[in-house]
N, C-alpha and C positions, 0 to 999 in steps of 0.2 A: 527359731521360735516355734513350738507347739501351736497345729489348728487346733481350734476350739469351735463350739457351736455358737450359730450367728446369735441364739438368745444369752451365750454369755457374754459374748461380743457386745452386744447392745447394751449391756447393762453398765455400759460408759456413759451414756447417755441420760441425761437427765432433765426433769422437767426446765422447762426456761432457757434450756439451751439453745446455739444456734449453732445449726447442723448442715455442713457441706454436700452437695450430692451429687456424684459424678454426671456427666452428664453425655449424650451422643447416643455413638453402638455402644457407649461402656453404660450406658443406666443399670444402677443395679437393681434391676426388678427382686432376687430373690431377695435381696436387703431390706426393701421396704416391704415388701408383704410380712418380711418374720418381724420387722417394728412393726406393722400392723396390729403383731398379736402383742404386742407391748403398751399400747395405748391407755389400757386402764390402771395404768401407775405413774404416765406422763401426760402433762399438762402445758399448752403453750411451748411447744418444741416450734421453732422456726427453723424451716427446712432450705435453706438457699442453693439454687441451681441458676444454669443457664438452660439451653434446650433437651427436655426429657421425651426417650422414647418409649412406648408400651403402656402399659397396664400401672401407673405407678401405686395403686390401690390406696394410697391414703390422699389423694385428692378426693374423694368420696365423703357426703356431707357427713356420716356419721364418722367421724373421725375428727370434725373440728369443734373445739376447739384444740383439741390435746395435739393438733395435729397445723400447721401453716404454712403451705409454701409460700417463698419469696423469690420472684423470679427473676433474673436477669436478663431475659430472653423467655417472650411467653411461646413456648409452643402445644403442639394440639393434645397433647396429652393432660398441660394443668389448663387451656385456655378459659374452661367452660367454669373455672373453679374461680378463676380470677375477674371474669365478667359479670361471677353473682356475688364479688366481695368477698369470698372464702379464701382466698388468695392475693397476692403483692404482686408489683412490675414495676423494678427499677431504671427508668431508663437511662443508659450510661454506653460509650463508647467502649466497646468487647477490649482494646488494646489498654484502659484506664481500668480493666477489673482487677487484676492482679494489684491494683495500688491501695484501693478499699480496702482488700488485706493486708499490705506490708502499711500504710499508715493507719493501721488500728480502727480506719472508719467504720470500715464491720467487720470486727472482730472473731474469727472463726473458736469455738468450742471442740470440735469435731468434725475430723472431713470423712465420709464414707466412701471408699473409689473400686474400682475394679481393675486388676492389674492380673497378668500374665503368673506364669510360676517364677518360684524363683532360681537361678539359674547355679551355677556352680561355686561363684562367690559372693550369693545371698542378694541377687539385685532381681528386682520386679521391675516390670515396663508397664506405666500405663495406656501402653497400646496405639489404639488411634487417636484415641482423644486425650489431647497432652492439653491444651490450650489454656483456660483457665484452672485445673485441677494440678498443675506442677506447682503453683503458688498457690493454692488452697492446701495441700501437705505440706507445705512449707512454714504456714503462716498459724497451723491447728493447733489447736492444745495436745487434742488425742488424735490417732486416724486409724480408722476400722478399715482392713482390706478385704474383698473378696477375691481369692484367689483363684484363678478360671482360664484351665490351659486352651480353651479357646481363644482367649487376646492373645491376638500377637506380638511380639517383642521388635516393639521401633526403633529404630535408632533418633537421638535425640537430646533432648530435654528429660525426656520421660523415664530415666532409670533413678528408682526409688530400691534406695537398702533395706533388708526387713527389719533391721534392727532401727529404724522409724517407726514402724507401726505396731499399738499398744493392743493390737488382736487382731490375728489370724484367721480367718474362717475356706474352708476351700467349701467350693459348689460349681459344678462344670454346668452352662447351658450356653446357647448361640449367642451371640450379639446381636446388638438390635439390627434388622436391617430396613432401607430404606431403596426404593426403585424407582429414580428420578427419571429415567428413558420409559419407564411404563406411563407417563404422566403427557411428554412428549405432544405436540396438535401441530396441524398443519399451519398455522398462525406463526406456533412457537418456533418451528421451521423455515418461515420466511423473515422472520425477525432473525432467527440465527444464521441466515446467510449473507441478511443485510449487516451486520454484527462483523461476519467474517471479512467483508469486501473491506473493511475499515481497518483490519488487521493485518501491519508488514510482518516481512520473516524476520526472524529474528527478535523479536518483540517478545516482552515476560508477563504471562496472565496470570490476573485476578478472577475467580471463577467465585458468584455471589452460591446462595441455596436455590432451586429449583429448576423447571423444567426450558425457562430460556437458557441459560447458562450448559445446562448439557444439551440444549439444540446447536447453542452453537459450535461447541464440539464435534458436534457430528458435521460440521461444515467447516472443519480447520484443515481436512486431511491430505489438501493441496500444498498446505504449509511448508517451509521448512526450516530448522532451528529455532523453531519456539520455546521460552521458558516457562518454567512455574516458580512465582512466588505468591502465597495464596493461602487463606484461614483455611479454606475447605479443599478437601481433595475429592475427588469423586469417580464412579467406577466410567465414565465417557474422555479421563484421565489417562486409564489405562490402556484405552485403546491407543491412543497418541504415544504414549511411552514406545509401547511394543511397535508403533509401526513405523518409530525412527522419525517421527513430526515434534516431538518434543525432545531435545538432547540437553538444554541449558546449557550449550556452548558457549553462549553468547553476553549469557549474565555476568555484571560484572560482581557480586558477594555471592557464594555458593555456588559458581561454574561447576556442572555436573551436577548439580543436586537440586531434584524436587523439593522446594519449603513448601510448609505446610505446618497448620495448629493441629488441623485435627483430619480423619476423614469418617466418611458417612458413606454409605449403600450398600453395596450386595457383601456375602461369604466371598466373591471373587475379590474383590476391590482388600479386603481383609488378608487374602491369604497372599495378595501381591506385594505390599508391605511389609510382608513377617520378613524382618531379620534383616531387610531390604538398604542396604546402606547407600543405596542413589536416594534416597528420599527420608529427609531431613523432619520430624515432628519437635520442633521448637514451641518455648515459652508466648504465649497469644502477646504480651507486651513486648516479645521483639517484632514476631512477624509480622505484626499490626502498627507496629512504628513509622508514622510519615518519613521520618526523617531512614531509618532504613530503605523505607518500598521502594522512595527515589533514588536511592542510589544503584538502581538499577533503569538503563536506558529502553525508552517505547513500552512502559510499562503500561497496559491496558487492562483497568478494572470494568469488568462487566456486573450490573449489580441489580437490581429489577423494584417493581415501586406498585403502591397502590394506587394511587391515580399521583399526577402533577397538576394543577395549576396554568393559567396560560401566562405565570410570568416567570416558572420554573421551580416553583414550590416542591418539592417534593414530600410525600406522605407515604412510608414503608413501614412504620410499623399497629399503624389501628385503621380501624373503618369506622370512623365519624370517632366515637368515644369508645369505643368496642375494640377493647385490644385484641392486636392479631396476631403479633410478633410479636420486634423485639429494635431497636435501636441496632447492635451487632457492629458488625467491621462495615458499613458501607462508608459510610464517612472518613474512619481510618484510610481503606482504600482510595474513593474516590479523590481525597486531597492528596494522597501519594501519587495518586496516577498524574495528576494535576502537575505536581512537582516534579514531576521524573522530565528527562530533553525526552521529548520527543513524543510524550506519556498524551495516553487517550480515554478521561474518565469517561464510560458510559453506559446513561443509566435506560434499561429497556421493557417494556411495556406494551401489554397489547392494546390498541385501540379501545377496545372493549373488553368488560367479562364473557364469562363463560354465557352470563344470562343476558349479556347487551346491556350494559351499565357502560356509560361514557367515562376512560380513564382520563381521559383530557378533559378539563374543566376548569369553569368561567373564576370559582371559586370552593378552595378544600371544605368537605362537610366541617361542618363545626363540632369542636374536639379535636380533628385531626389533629396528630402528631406531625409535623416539621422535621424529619430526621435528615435531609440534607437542602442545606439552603439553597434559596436560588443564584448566592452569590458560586456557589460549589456547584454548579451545573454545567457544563459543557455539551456533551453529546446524548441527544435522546433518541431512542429508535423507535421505531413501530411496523408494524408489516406494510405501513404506506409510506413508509424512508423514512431515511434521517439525518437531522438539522445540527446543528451548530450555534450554541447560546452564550458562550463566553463571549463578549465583550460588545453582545448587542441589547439595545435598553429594552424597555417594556413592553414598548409596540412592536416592535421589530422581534423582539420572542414571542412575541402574543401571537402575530401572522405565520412566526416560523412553526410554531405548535399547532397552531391549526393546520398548517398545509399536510401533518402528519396524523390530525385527529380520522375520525371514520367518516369517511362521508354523511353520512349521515346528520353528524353531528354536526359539522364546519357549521352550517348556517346560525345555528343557534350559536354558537361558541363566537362569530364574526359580530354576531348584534350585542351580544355583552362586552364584547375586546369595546365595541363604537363607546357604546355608554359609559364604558369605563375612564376611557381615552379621548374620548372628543373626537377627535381627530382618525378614527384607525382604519377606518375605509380611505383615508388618500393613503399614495407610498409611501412606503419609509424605506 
């Protein structure tokens, strides 16, 4: 198939459509800036993603209405757009999105994706991020490619034939990247060696988004024979790979092979993957499958929260009614990890913010979002240790949450547990 230029490419596109957008290191910034210049001939285009990185230029108010995203996953790029109502946020379990499109619930027009060159017998890879965009081209009417021998070619899921896609356009620039070890706090570090001490050898992780998740990486490296099974891959991955702490010996589906939906962070982390066939980028509704995660033994999802509750509420994806995120795989995870012999869901937290806002509390702001219940809680962490909540009742996780709240807070957090519970100053 002949490239063509992205403004005839777009000219698939039509008002009232609803329009696919890859989403990770693969955002296609040049895509959306050249619809940018297409705006004053489309009207109410719905643009449906999960997590976008960069500049995405038509979240910008002069561009709606002709312009909507709808998000699966809010992150910082449309947040600001979807908090003044210029924008959507569906919340749905990441391993249930691929179903929205194979049961017609929402209906793809158009996928737009970013995929690798094509190879010798016409096959594109879409790179890192396979997860939900294998079933978004599967599911399209049309699908616009940007062709960009910067992605690298996964093995996986993610080999797309060009004879799928109704327009070619090539445009070479970087991937998005992101630098979760720059983020890193001495907090984040003591939580990730609390994290680690709970971690056997031979165990297969789940690694959530952000900077506890790669602290605790950095405190795995006494391990040995640890796996990955895991949505996200990340560049505190590769250090473990290369220094012989992660082998997935031990796993019993994929022995030898890193799973993963998608990965995120540096050109390093990218060019470790190319071509890379220990490391698996599968469909988000297999590797997000409870009923798969468990069949893997000591599976431990690590996954992080905005504040809990003292009776194990958890809230991960808003702050108060001010969405922040996104739903995502914590739940997929966390009930896998639950399910697996010998499996350790846990969820990690710092005592406080960055500004001294209490993450343990008497009760979620109102709005919060509920994204893993407290019947799905097990293990919490925090830089003052961590507790154990499966199968102890209200008071008894009320005392066990405060023993890890910040000092500071305990006293207040003890006289609300009293009032709540009558009883919760004697033992339990």
């Amino acid at each position: 198939m002949p490239y063509v230029s992205a403004e005839q490419a777009l000219q698939i596109i039509q008002s009232g459509q609803r329009v696919f957008v890859h989403g990770s290191a693969c955002t296609p910034i040049y895509m959306l800036q050249q619809l940018a210049e297409q705006a004053p001939r489309l009207l109410n285009v719905e643009l449906l993603s999960i997590s976008l990185y960069g500049d995405v230029t038509l979240d910008n108010p002069r561009y709606h209405p002709n312009f909507r995203f709808n998000s699966l996953f809010v992150s910082g790029s449309i947040r600001q757009a979807v908090n003044e109502g210029r924008a959507d946020y569906v919340p749905v379990f990441l391993s249930e999105i691929p179903e929205l499109f194979k049961r017609n619930i929402i209906p793809l027009d158009v996928a737009i994706v970013l995929v690798s060159e094509p190879d010798a017998h016409g096959y594109c890879s879409l790179g890192p991020s396979v997860d939900i965009a294998r079933s978004a081209v599967n599911a399209a009417k049309y699908v616009i490619a940007q062709v960009n021998p910067q992605v690298p070619r996964t093995h996986g899921d993610g080999m797309i034939h060009v004879s799928r896609f109704h327009a070619m356009v090539r445009h070479e620039a970087p991937l998005q990247e992101v630098r979760f070890g720059d983020k890193v706090s001495e907090v984040d570090l003591q939580i990730g060696q609390r994290i680690a001490e709970l971690i056997e050898d031979r165990s297969t992780l789940q690694m959530g988004i952000g900077s506890i998740p790669d602290a605790v990486l950095r405190s795995l490296r006494q391990h040995k024979d640890l796996g990955v099974h895991t949505e996200m891959f990340s560049d505190g991955l590769v250090d473990l790979l290369e220094m012989g702490v992660v082998t997935n010996r031990y796993k019993k589906i994929h022995p030898g092979k890193t799973v993963t939906a998608f990965a995120l962070g540096t050109r390093r982390l990218y060019d470790f993957v190319d071509d890379n066939p220990a490391v698996a980028f599968l469909d988000v509704d297999y590797v997000n499958e409870a009923a798969v995660i468990r069949r893997n033994k000591r599976v431990v999802a690590i996954n992080s929260a905005i504040e809990i509750d003292i009776t194990g509420q958890v809230c991960a994806d808003s702050i108060g009614t001010y969405h922040y995120s996104g739903v995502g795989g914590q739940m997929d995870f966390m009930r896998g990890a639950a399910l697996s012999e010998g499996g350790k869901p846990i969820l990690a937290l710092s005592a406080r913010t960055a500004k001294g806002v209490p993450r343990i509390v008497p009760l979620l702001k109102p709005g919060a979002g509920v994204v893993t219940t407290r019947a799905h809680v097990h293990y919490v962490v925090t830089e003052y240790g961590s507790v154990f909540l499966f199968g102890k009742n209200l008071r008894e996780r009320a005392k066990a949450l405060i023993s890890i709240a910040h000092p500071g807070d305990r006293e207040a957090l003890e006289r609300a547990a009293a009032e709540r519970f009558k009883e919760m100053l004697l033992e339990v």
